[in-house]
N, CA, C and O of each residue as an XYZ file, in Angstrom:
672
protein
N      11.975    -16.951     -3.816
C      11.082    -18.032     -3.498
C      10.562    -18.695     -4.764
O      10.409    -19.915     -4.822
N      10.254    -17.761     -5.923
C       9.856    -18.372     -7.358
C      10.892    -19.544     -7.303
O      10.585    -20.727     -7.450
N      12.078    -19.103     -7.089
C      13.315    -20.219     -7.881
C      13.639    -21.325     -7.603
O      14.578    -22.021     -7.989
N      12.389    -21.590     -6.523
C      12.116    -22.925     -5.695
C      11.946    -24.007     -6.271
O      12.187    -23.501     -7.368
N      11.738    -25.094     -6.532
C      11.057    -26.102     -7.645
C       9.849    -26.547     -6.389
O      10.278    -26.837     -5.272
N       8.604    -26.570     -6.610
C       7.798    -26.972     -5.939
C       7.872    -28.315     -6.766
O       8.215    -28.487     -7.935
N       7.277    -29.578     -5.420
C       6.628    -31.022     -6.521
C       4.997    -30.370     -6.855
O       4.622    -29.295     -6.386
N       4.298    -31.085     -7.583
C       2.942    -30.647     -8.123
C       2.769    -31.882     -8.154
O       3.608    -32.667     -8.594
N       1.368    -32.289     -7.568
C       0.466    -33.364     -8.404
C       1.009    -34.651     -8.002
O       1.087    -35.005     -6.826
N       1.329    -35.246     -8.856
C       2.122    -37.054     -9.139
C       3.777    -37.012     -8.548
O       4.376    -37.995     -8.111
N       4.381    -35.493     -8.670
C       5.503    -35.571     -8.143
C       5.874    -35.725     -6.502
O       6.938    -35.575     -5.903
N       4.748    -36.031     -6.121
C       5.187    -35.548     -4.267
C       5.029    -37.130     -3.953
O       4.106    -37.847     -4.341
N       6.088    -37.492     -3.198
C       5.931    -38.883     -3.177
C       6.222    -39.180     -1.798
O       7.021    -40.096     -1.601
N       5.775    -38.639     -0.899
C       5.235    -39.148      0.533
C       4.442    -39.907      0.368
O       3.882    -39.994     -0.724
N       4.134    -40.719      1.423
C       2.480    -41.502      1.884
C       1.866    -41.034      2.710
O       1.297    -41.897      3.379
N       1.613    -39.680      3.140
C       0.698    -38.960      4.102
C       1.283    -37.565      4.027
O       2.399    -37.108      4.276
N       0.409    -37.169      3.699
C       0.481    -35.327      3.625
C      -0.240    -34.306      4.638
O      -1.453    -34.414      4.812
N       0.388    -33.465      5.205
C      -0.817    -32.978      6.205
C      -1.322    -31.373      5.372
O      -0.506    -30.528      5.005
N      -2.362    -31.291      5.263
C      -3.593    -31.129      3.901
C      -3.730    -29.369      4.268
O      -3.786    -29.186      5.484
N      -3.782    -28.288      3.573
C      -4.180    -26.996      3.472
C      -5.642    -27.392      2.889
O      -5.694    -28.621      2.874
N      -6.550    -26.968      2.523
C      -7.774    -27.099      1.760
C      -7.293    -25.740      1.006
O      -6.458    -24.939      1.427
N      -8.200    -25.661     -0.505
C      -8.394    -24.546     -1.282
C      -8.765    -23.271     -0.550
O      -8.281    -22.186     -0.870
N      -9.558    -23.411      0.353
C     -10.194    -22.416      1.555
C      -9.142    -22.233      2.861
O      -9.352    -21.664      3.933
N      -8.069    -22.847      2.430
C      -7.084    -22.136      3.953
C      -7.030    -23.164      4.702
O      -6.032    -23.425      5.374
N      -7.953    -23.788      4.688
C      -8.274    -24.808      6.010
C      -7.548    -25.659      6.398
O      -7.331    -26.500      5.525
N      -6.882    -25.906      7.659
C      -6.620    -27.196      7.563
C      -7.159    -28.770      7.925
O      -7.524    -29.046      9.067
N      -7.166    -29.629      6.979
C      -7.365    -30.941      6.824
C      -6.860    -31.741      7.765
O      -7.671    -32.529      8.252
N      -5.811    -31.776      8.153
C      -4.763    -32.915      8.605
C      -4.138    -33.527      8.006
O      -4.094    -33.424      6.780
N      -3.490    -34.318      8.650
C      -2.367    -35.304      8.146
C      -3.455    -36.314      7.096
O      -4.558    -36.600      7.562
N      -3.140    -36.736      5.920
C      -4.289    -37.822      5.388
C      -3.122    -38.181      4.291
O      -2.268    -37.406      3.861
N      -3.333    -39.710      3.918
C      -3.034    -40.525      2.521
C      -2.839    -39.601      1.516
O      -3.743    -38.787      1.327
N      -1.497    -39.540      0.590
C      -1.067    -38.557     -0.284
C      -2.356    -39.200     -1.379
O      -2.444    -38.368     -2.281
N      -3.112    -40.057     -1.569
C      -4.667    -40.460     -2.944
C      -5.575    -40.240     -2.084
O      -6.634    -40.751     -2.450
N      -5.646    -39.732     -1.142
C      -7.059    -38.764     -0.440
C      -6.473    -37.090     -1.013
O      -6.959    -36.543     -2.003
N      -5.842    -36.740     -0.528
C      -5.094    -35.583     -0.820
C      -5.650    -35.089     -2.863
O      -6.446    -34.342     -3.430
N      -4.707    -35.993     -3.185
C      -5.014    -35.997     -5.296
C      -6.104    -36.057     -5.262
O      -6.508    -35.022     -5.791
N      -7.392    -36.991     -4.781
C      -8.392    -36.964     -5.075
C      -9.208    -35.795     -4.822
O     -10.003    -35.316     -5.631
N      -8.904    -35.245     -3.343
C      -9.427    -33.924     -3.007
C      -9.227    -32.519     -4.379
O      -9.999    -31.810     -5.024
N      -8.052    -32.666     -4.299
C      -7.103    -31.624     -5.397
C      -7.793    -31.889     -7.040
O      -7.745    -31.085     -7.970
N      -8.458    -33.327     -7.048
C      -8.863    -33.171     -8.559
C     -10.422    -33.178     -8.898
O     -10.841    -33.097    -10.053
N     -11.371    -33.298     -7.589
C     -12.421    -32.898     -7.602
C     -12.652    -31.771     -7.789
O     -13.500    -31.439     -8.618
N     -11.630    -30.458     -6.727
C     -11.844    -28.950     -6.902
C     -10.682    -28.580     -8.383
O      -9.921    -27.612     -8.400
N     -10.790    -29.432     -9.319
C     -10.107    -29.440    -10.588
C      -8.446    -28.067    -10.189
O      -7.917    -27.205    -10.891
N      -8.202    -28.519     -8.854
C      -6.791    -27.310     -8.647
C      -5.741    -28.709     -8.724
O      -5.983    -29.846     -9.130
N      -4.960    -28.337     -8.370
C      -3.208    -28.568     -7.809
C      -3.264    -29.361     -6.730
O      -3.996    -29.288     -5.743
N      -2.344    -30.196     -7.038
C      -1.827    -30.601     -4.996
C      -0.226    -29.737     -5.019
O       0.286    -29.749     -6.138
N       0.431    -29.153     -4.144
C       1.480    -28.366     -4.355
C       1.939    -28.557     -2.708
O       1.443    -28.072     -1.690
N       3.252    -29.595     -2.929
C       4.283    -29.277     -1.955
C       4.650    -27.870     -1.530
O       5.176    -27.074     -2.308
N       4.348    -27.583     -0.240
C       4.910    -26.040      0.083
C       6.078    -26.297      1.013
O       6.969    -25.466      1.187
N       6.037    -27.523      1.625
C       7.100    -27.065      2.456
C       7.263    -28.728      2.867
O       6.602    -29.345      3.702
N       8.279    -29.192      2.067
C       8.429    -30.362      1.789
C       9.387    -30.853      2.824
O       9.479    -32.077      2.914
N      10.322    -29.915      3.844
C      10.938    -30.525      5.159
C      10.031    -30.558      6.095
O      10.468    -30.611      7.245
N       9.280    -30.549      6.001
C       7.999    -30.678      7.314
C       8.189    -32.303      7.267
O       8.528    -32.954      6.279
N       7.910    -32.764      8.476
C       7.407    -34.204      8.635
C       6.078    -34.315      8.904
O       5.891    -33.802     10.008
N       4.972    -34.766      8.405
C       5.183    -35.127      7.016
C       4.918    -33.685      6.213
O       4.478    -32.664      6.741
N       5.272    -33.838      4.875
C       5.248    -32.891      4.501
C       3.812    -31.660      3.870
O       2.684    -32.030      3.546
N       4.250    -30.432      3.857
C       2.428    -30.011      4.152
C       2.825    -29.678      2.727
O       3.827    -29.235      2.166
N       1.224    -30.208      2.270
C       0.946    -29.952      0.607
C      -0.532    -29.121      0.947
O      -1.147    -29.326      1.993
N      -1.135    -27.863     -0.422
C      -1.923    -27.006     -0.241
C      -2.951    -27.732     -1.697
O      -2.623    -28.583     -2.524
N      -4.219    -26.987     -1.534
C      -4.686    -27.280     -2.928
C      -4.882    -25.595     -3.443
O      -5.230    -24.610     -2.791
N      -4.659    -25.682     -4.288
C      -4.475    -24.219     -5.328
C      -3.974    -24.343     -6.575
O      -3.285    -25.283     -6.972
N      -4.287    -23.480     -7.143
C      -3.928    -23.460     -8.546
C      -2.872    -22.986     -8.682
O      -2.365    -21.904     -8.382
N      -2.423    -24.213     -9.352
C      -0.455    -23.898     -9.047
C       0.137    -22.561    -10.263
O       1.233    -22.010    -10.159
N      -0.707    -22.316    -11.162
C      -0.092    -21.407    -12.168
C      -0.399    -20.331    -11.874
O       0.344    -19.401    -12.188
N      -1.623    -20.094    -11.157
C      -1.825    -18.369    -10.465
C      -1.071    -18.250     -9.443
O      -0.569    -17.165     -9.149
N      -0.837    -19.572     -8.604
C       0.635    -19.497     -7.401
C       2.048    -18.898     -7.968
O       2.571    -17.819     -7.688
N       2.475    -19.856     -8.790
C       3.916    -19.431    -10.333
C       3.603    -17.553    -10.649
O       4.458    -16.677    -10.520
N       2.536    -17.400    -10.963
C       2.227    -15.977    -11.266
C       2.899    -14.856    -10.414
O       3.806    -14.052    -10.628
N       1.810    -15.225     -9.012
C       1.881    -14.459     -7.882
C       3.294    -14.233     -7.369
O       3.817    -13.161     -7.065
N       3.992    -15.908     -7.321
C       5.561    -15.595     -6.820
C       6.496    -14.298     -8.035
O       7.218    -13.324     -7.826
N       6.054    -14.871     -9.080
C       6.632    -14.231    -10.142
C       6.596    -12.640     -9.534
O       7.569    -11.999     -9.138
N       5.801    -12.395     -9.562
C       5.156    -10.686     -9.685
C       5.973    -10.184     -8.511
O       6.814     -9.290     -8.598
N       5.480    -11.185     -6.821
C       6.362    -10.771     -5.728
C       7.647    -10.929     -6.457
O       7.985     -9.842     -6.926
N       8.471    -11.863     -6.721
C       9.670    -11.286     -6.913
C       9.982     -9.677     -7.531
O      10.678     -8.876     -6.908
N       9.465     -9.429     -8.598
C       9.751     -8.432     -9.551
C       9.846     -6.758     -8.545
O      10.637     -5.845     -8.309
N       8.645     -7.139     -8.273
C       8.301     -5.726     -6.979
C       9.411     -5.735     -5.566
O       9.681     -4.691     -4.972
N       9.758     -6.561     -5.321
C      10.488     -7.059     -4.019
C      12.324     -5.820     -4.926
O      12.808     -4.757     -4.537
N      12.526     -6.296     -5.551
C      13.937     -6.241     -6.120
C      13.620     -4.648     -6.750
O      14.603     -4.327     -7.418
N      12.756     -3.742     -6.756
C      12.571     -2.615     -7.131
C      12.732     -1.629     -5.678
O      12.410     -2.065     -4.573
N      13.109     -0.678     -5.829
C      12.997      0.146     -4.360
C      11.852      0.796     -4.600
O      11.496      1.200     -5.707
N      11.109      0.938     -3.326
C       9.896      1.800     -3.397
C       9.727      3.284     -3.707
O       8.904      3.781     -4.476
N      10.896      4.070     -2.779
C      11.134      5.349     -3.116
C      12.483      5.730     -3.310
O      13.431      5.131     -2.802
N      12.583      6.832     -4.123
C      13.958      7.031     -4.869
C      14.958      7.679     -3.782
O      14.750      8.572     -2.961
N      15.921      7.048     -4.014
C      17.461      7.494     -2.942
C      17.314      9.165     -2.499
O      17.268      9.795     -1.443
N      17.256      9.567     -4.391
C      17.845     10.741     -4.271
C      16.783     11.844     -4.515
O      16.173     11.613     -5.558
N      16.349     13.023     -3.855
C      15.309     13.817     -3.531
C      16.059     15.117     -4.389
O      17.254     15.337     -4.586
N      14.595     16.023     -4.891
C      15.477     17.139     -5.695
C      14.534     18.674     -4.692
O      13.314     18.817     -4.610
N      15.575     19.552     -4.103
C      15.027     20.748     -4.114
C      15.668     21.806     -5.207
O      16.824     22.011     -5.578
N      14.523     22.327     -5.520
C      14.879     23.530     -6.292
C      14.629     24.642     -5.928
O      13.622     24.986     -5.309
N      15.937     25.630     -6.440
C      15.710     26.510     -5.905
C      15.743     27.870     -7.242
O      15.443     27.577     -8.399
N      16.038     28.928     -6.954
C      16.355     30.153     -7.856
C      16.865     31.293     -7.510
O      16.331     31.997     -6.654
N      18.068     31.655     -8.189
C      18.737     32.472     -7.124
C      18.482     33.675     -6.694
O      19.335     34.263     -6.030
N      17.324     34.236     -6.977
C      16.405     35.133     -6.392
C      15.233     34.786     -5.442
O      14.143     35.357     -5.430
N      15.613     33.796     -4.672
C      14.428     33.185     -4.038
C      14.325     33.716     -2.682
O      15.158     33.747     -1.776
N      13.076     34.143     -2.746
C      12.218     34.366     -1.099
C      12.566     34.050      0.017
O      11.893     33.104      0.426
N      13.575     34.516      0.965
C      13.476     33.833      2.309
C      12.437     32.914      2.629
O      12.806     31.760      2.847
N      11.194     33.170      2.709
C      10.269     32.193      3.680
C       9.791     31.098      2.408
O       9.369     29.990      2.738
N       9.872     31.429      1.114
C      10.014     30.116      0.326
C      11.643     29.694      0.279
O      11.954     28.657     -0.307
N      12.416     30.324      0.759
C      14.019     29.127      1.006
C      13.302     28.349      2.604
O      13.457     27.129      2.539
N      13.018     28.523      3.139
C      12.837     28.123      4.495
C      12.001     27.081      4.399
O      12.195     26.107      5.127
N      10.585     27.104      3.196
C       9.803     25.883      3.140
C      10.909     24.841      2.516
O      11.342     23.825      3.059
N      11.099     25.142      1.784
C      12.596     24.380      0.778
C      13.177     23.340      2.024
O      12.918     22.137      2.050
N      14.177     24.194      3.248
C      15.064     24.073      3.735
C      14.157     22.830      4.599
O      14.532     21.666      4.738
N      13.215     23.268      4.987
C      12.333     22.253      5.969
C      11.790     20.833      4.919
O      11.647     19.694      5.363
N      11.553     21.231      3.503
C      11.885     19.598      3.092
C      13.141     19.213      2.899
O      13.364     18.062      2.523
N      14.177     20.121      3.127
C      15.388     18.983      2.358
C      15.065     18.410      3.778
O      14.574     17.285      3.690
N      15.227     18.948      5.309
C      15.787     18.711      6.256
C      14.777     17.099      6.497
O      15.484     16.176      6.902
N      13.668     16.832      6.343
C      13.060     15.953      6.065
C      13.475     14.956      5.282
O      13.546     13.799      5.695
N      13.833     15.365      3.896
C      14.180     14.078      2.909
C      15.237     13.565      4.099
O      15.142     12.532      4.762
N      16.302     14.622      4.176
C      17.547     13.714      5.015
C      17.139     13.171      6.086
O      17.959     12.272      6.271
N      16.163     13.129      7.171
C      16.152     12.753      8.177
C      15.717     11.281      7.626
O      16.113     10.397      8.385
N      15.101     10.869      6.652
C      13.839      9.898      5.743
C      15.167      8.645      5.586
O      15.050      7.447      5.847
N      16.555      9.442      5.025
C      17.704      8.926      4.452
C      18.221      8.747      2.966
O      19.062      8.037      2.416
N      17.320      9.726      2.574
C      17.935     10.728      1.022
C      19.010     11.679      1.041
O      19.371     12.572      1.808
N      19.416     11.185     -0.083
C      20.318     12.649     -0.413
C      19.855     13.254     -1.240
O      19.384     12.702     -2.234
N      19.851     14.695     -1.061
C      19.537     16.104     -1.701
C      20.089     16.331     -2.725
O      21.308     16.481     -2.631
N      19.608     16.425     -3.791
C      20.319     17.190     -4.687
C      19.936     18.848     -4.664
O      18.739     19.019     -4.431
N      20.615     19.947     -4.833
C      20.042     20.977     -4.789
C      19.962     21.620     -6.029
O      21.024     21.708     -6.645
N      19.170     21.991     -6.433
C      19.246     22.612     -7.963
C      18.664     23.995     -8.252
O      17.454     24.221     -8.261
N      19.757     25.036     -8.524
C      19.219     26.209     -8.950
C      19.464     26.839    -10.237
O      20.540     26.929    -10.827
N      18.066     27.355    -10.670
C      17.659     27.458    -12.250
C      17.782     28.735    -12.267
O      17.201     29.458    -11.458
N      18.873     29.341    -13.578
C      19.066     30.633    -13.731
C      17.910     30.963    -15.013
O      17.491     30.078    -15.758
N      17.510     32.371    -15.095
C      16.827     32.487    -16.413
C      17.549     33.664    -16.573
O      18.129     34.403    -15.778
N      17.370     33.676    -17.895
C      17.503     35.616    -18.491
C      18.635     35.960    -18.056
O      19.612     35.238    -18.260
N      18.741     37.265    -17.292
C      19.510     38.006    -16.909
C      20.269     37.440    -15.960
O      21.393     37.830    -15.645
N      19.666     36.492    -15.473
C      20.520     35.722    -13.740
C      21.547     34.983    -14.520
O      22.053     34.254    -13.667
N      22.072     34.780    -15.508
C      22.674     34.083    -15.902
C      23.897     34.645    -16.132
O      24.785     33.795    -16.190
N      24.283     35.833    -16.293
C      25.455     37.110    -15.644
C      25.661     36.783    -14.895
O      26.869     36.545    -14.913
N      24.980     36.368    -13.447
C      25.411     36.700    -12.175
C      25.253     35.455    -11.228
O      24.428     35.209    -10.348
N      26.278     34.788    -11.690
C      26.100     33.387    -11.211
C      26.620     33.287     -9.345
O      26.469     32.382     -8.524
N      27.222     34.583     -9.243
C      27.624     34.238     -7.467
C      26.059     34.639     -6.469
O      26.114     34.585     -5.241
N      24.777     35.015     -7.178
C      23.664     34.572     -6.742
C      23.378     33.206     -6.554
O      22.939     32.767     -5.491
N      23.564     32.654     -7.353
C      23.175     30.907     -7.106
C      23.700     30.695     -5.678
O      23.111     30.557     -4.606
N      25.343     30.720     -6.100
C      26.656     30.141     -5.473
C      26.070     30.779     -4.043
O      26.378     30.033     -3.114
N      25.068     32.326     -3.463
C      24.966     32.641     -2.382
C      23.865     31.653     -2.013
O      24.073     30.966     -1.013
N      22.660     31.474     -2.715
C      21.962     30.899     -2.196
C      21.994     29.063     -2.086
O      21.047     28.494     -1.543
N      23.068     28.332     -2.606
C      23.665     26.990     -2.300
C      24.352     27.222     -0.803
O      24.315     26.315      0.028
N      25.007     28.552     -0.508
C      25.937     28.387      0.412
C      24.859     28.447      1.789
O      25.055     27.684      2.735
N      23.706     29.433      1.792
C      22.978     29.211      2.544
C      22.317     27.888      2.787
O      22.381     27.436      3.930
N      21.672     27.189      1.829
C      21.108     25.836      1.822
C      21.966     24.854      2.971
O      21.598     24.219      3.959
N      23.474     25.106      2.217
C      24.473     24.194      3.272
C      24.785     24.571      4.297
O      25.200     23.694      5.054
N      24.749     26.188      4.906
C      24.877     25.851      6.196
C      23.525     25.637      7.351
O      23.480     25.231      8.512
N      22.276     26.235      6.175
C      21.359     25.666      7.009
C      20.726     24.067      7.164
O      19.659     23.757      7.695
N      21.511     23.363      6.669
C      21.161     22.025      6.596
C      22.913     21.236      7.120
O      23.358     20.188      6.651
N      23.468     21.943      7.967
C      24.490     21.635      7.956
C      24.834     20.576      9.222
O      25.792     19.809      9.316
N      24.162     20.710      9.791
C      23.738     19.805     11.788
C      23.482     18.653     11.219
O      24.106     17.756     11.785
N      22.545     18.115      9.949
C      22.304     17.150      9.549
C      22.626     16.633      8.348
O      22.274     15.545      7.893
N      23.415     17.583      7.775
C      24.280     16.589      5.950
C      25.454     17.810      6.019
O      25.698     18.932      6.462
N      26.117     16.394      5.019
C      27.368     17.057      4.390
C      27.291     17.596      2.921
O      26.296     17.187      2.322
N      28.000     18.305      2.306
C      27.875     18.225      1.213
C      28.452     17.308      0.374
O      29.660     17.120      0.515
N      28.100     16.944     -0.125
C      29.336     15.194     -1.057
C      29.939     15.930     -2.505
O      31.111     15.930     -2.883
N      28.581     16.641     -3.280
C      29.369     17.530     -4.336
C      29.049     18.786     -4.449
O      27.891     19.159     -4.640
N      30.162     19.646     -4.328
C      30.071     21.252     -4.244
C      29.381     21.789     -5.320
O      29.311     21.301     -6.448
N      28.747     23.075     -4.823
C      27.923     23.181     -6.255
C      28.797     23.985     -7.428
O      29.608     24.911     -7.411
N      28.294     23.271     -8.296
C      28.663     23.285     -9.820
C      27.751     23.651    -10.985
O      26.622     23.182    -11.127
N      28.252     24.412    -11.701
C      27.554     25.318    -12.564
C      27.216     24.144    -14.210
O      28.225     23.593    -14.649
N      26.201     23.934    -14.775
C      26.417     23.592    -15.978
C      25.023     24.104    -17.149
O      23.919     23.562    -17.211
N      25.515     25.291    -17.984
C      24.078     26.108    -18.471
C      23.542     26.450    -17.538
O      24.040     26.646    -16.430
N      22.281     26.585    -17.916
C      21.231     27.467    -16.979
C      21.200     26.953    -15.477
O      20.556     27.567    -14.626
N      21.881     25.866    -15.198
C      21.436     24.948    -13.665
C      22.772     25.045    -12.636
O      23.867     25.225    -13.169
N      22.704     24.942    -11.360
C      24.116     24.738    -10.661
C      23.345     23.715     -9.757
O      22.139     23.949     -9.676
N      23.786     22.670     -9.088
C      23.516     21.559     -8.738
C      24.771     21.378     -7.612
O      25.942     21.731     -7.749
N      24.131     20.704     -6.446
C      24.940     20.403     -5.157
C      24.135     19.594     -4.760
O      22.919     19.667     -4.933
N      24.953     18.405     -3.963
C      24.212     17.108     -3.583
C      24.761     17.337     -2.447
O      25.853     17.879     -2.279
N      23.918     16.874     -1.497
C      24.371     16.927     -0.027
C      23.446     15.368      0.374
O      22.491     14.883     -0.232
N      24.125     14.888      1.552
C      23.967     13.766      2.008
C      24.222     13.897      3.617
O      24.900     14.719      4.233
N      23.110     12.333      4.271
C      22.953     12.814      5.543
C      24.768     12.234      6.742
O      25.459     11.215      6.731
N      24.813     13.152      7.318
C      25.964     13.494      8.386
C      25.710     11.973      9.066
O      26.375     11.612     10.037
């Protein structure tokens, strides 16, 4: 909507504008030099908003905090609010009833429409015995299995093994 060209001011060249006031209000249809005059008493803008209207509706506001505002909406608009991809972690000595809180957020992120990454952190000694991880990934996937697939099998790299699963 920024990338619009609004007319401002001297550029709007109708002969009757139907009028927003600074306060929202509407005016009516009136003479585009009733309109300017209004717009330069409250020292704002006259600003074409929607120039296929018959006749066309012009607002009074300050056209550079308007330029601002579109600006900003754009910027935020083109950002996603929350991130695709959700992380549970796990450890391959982990607690049944803390795998189960785990299992009940992945099963959430996916229902939301995230994909999971799963991530389990070896320390110390767990790092010998990496078909701990590999048991507790395999559980993750079949208990989350009614509602995702796995997209990448888990994979070992240093201390971490990592599996992304995504919703079915």
């Amino acid at each position: 909507m920024a990338t619009q060209n609004y007319r401002v001011n001297r550029q709007i060249r109708s002969a009757s504008v139907r009028l927003i006031d600074q306060d929202q209000n509407q005016v009516g249809i009136i003479p585009i030099e009733d309109a300017r005059r209004r717009a330069d008493e409250a020292s704002l803008d006259l600003v074409e908003v929607s120039p296929h209207a018959n006749p066309p509706v012009c607002r009074i506001m300050d056209f550079g905090k308007f330029k601002y505002a579109q600006r900003k909406k754009e910027r935020t608009g083109t950002k996603k609010s929350a991130s695709r991809l959700k992380e549970l972690r796990v450890r391959p000595a982990i607690d049944d009833h803390d795998l189960s809180y785990r299992l009940e957020k992945g099963r959430k992120f996916l229902e939301q429409g995230h994909k999971v990454q799963v991530v389990c952190i070896f320390r110390g000694r767990q790092m010998a015995h990496p078909q701990l991880g590999f048991d507790v990934m395999r559980k993750v996937a079949n208990a989350l299995d009614d509602i995702s697939k796995v997209e990448a099998p888990p994979r070992r790299s240093g201390p971490r093994m990592t599996m992304l699963l995504a919703r079915r």
